[in-house]
C-alpha positions as CSV (number, residue, x, y, z in Angstrom):
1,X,0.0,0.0,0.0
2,X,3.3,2.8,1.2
3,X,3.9,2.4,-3.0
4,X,0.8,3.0,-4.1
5,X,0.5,6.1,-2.1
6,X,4.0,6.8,-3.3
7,X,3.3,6.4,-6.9
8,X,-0.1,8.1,-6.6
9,X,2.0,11.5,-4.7
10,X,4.4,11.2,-7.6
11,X,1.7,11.5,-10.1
12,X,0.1,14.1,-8.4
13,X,2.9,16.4,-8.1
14,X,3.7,15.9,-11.9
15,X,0.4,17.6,-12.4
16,X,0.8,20.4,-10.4
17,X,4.1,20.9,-12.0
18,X,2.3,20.8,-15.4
19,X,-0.5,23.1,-14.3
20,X,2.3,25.8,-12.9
21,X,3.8,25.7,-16.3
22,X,0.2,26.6,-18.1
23,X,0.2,30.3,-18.9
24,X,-2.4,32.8,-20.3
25,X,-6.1,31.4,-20.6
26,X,-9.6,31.6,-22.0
27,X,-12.8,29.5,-21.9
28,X,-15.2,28.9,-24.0
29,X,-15.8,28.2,-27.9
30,X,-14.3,30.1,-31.0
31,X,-16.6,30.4,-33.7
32,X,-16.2,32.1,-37.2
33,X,-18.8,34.7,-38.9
34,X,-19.5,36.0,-41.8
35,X,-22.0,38.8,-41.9
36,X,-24.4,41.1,-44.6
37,X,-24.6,44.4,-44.0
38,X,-27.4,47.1,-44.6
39,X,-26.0,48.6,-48.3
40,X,-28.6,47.5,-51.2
41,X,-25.3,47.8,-53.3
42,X,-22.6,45.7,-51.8
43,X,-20.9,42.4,-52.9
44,X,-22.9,40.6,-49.8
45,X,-26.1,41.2,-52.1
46,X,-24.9,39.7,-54.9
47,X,-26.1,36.3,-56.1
48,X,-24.4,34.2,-55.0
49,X,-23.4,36.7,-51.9
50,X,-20.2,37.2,-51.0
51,X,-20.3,38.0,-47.4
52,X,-18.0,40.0,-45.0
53,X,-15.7,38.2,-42.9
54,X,-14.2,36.0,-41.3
55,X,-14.9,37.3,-37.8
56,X,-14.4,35.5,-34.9
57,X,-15.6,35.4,-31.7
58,X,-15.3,33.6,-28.0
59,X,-18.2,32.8,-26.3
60,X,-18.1,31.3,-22.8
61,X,-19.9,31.6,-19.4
62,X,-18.4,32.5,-16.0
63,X,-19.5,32.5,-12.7
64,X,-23.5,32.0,-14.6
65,X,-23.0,35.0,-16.9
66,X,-22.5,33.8,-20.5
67,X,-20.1,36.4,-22.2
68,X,-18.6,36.9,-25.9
69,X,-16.0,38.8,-27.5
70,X,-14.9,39.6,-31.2
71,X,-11.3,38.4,-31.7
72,X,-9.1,40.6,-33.8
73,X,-7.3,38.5,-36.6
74,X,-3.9,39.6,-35.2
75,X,-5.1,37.9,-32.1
76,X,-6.5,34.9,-33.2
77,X,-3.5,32.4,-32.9
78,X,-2.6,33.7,-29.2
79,X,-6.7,33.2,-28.3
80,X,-6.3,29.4,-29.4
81,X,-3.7,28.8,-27.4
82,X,-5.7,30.2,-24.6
83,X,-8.5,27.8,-25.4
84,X,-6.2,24.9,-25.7
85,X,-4.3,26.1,-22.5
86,X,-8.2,26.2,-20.4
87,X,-9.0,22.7,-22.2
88,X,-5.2,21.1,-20.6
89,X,-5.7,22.4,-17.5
90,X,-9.3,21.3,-17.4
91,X,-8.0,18.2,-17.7
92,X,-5.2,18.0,-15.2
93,X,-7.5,19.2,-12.5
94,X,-10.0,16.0,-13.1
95,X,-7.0,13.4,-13.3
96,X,-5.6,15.9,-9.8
97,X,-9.2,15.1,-8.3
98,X,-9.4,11.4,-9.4
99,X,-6.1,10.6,-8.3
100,X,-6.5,12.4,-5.0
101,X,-9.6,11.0,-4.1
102,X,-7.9,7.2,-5.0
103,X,-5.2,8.8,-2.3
104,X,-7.9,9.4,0.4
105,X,-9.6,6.3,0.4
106,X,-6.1,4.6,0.4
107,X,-4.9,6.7,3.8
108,X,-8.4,6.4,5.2
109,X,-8.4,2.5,5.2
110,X,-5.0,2.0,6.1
111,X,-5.1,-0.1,9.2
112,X,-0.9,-0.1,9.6
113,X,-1.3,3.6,11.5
């Protein structure tokens, strides 16, 4: 049982070394746009149209309140990154949890204390 709690600690501080070395993060979804606008005139009338766009946005929800924001293009590589960085560390929290709750059971039934 002393190496599975050993090799369950291990794991769990390799996590929380991976999780200090996430940087800069966003939830939520990315989603592209393409948009017609108001002029009887423009290209996004024609047949077929040709809209305006790509725009991109990030839509998530915090704390209840669901938010969005328009991503510049010049920022669209740093903002996925973000997302991917939220989705990693996502994850390492739910393997943290599930390993740490295999690590209480484990201390709470050992009978050699």
């Amino acid at each position: 049982m002393k190496r599975k709690v050993q090799s369950l600690e291990k794991q769990i501080l390799k996590i929380k070394a991976e999780i200090n070395s996430i940087s800069d993060l966003m939830p939520g979804s990315l989603s592209k746009q393409y948009n017609v606008c108001g002029n009887p005139n423009c290209r996004c009338k024609d047949s077929p149209p040709k809209k305006h766009g790509p725009y991109y946005q990030v839509s998530y929800t915090r704390k209840g309140k669901s938010n969005s924001r328009f991503v510049r293009n010049k920022d669209l590589a740093a903002v996925k990154i973000q997302l991917k960085n939220y989705q990693r560390l996502k994850k390492l929290i739910d393997r943290w949890i599930e390993l740490g709750m295999e690590l209480s059971i484990l201390k709470l039934t050992d009978t050699t204390n």
